[in-house]
N, C-alpha and C positions, 0 to 999 in steps of 0.2 A: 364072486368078487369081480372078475371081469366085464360078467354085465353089466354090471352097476357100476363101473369106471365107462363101461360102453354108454348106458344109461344119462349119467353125469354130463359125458362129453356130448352127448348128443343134446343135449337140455340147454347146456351152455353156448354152443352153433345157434340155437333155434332163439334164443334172446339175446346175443348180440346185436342182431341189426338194431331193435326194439331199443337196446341200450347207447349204441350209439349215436339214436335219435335223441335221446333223451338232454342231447350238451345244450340245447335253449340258447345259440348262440345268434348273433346278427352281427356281421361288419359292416364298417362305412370305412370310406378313403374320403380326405378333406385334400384335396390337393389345385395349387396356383399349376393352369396350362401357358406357359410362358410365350406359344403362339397368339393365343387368341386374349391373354388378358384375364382371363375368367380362374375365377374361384371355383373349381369341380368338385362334386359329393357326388359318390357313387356308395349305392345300397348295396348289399349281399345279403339276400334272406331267405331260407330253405321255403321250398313253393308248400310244405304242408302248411309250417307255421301262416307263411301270408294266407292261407285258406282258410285254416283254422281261425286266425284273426279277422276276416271278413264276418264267419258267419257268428262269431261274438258280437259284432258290432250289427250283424242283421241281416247278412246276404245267405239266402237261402240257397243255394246250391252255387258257391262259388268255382268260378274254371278257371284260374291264373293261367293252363296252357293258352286255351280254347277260346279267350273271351276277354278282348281289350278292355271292355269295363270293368273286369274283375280287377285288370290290373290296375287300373285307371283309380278303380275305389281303394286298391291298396296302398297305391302311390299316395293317394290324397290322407290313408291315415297315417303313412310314414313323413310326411309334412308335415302333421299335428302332432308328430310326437320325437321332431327332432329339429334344435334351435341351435342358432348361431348368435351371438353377438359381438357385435363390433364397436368395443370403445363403451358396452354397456348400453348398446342399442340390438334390439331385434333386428336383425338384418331380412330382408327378403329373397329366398330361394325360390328360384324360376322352377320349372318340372319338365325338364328336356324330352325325356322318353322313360320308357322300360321293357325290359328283353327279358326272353325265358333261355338259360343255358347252364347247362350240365346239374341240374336239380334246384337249381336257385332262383329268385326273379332277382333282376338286378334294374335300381330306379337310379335315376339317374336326375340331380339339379345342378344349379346353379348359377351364379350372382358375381358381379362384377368385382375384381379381385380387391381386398381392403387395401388402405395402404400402409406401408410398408412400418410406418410406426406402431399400428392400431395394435389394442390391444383385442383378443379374440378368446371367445368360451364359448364351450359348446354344451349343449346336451343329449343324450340320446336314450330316449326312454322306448325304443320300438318293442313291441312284443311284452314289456314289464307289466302291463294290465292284462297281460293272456297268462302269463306265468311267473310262479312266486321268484324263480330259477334262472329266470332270464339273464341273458350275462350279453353287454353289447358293445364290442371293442370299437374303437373309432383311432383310423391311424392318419396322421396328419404329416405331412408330406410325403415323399417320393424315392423311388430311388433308394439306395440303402441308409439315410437319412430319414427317418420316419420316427416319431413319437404316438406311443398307443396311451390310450386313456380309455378308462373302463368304466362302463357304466351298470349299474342294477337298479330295480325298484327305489325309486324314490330318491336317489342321486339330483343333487343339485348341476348347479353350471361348472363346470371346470374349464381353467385355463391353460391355451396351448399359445406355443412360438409354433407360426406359422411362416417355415423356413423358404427362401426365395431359392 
């Protein structure tokens, strides 16, 4: 009996990590930088998934550490699969950079702040064509003032108060 508790436990250690990969999660932050004027989007997305999702799309041996195009091509499909609108217009997100740090790549845009009436929706489909599971939180403003909105497979636009 106790090997087999020993057995159990030890089965259970060895598929956790495996398990904890499995949450198929991505954040963004939509947030106004009140220095510079600007609208900022920051990406958060585990560097297997952005891998994984290169080589669906065609990159044969992708290097998100090792290799600015890898990131360069991942930036360019998290732009295709993540919209703004202002006032019920597509807005345009610039592509400032992307960084590799503590397991993540994180992409960074951004687009001159709306104004202060507009109304704003977003969408965020990153990663939902790699996986059925995908679940992609987007928090909008700053600070302990933040509204989250959730996205999956095949979510339309939703709207957010984008708080000054």
């Amino acid at each position: 009996m106790i090997r087999f508790l020993i057995a159990c436990l030890m089965m259970a250690v060895a598929i956790s990590p495996a398990a904890a990969h499995q949450q198929k999660l991505a954040i963004s932050t939509v947030s106004i930088n009140e220095h510079t004027g600007m609208l900022e989007v920051v990406h958060q997305v585990p560097l297997h998934d952005a891998e994984h999702a290169l080589r669906k799309e065609g990159t044969h041996s992708p290097d998100i550490i090792g290799s600015e195009a890898s990131r360069e091509a991942f930036a360019s499909y998290v732009a295709e699969r993540f919209s703004i609108l202002v006032d019920g217009e597509e807005a345009a997100l610039t592509f400032v950079g992307s960084e590799v740090s503590g397991g993540s790549l994180w992409v960074y845009q951004e687009m001159d702040a709306p104004p202060a009436t507009a109304t704003i929706a977003l969408n965020s489909q990153i990663l939902t064509d790699v996986w059925m599971r995908q679940e992609n939180r987007v928090n909008i403003g700053g600070g302990t003032d933040v509204e989250t909105l959730v996205f999956r497979s095949g979510d339309g636009f939703k709207t957010a108060e984008l708080r000054r």
